[in-house]
VEXDREN-2710 file (C-alpha; in Angstrom, 1 decimal):
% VEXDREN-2710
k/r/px/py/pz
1/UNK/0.0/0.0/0.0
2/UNK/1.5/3.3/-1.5
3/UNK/-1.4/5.8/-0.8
4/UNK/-2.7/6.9/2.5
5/UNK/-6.3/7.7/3.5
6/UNK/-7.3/11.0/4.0
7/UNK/-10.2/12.2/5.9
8/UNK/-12.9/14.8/4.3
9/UNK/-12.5/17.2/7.2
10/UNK/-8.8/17.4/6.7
11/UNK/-9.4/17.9/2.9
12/UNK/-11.4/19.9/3.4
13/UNK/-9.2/22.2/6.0
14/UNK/-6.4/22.4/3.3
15/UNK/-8.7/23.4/0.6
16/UNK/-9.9/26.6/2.4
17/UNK/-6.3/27.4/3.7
18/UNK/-4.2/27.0/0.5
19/UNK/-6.7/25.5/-2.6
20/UNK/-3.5/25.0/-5.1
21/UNK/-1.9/23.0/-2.5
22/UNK/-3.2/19.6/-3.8
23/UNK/-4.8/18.3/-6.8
24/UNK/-7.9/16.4/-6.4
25/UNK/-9.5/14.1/-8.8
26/UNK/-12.8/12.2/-8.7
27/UNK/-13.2/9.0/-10.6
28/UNK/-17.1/8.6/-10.2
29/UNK/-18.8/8.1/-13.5
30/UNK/-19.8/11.6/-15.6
31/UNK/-23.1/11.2/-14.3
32/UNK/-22.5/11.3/-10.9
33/UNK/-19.3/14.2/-10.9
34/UNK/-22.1/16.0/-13.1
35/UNK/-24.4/15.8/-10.1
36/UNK/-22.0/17.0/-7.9
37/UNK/-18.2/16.8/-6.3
38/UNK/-15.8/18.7/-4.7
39/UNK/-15.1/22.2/-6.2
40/UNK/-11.6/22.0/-7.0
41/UNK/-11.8/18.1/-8.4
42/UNK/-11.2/17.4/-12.1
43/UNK/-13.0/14.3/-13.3
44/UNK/-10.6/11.6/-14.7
45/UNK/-11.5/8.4/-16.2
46/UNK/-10.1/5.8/-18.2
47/UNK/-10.5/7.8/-21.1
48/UNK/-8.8/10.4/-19.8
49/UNK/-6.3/9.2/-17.8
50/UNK/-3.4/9.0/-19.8
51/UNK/-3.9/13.0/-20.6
52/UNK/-4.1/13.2/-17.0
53/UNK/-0.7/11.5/-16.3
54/UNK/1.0/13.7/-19.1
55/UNK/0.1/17.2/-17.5
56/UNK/-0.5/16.5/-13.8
57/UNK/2.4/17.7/-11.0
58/UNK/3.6/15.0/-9.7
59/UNK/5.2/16.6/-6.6
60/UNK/1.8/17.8/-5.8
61/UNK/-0.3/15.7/-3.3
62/UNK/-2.9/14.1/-5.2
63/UNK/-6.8/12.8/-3.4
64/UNK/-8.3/10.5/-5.1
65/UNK/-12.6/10.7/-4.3
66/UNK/-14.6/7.8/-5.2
67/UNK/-18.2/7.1/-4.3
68/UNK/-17.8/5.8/-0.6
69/UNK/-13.9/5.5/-0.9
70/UNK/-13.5/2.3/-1.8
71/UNK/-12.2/2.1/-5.2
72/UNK/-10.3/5.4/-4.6
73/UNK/-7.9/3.3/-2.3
74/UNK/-7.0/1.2/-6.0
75/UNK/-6.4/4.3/-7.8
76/UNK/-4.6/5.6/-5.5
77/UNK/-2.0/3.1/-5.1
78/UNK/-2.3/3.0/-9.1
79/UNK/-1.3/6.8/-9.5
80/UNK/1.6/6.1/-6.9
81/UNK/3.0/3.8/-9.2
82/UNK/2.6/6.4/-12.3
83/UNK/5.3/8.9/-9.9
84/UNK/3.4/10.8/-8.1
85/UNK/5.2/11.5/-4.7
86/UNK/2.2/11.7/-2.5
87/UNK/-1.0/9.6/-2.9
88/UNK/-4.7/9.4/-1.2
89/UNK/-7.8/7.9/-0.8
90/UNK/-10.3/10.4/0.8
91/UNK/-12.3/8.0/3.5
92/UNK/-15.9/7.9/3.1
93/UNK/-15.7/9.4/-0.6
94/UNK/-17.8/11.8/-1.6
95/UNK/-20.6/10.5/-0.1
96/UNK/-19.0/11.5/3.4
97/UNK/-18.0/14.5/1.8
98/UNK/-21.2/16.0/0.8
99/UNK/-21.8/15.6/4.6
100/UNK/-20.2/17.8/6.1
101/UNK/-20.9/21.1/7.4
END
């Protein structure tokens, strides 16, 4: 295990203090990043991936949001193997997230 799991109140912390600190991706379907997600996510699937991987900062921190942050644990050990230095799952996905206050 590459990644590390992240809770949604800590994400949410860093976003308000420094936004560009950390790059956040949500692999939902379309559908359901259309319906909603965290402000600052960029959606990335498998056909987009690979652009993904060519532009994205490595050094940055990267959170990988799922539905209920289960298959964001995968994908996070997946992008830790594509170089990125820092890798995480954000617990409880964005169904936690929507949760909060």
């Amino acid at each position: 295990m590459a990644y590390t799991c992240l809770s949604c109140e800590t994400l949410k912390a860093t976003l308000i203090a420094n936004p560009d600190s950390v790059t956040v991706i949500d692999i939902r379907d379309q559908g359901s990043f259309d319906a909603g997600h965290i402000g600052s996510a960029r959606h990335v699937d498998n056909s987009s991936v690979d652009a993904f991987l060519l532009q994205a900062d490595k050094l940055k921190p990267l959170i990988v949001c799922c539905y209920r942050g289960i298959s964001s644990q995968g994908a996070a050990d997946y992008f830790n193997e594509q170089g990125f230095q820092s890798t995480y799952s954000l617990d409880g996905g964005y169904e936690q997230w929507k949760l909060l206050p």
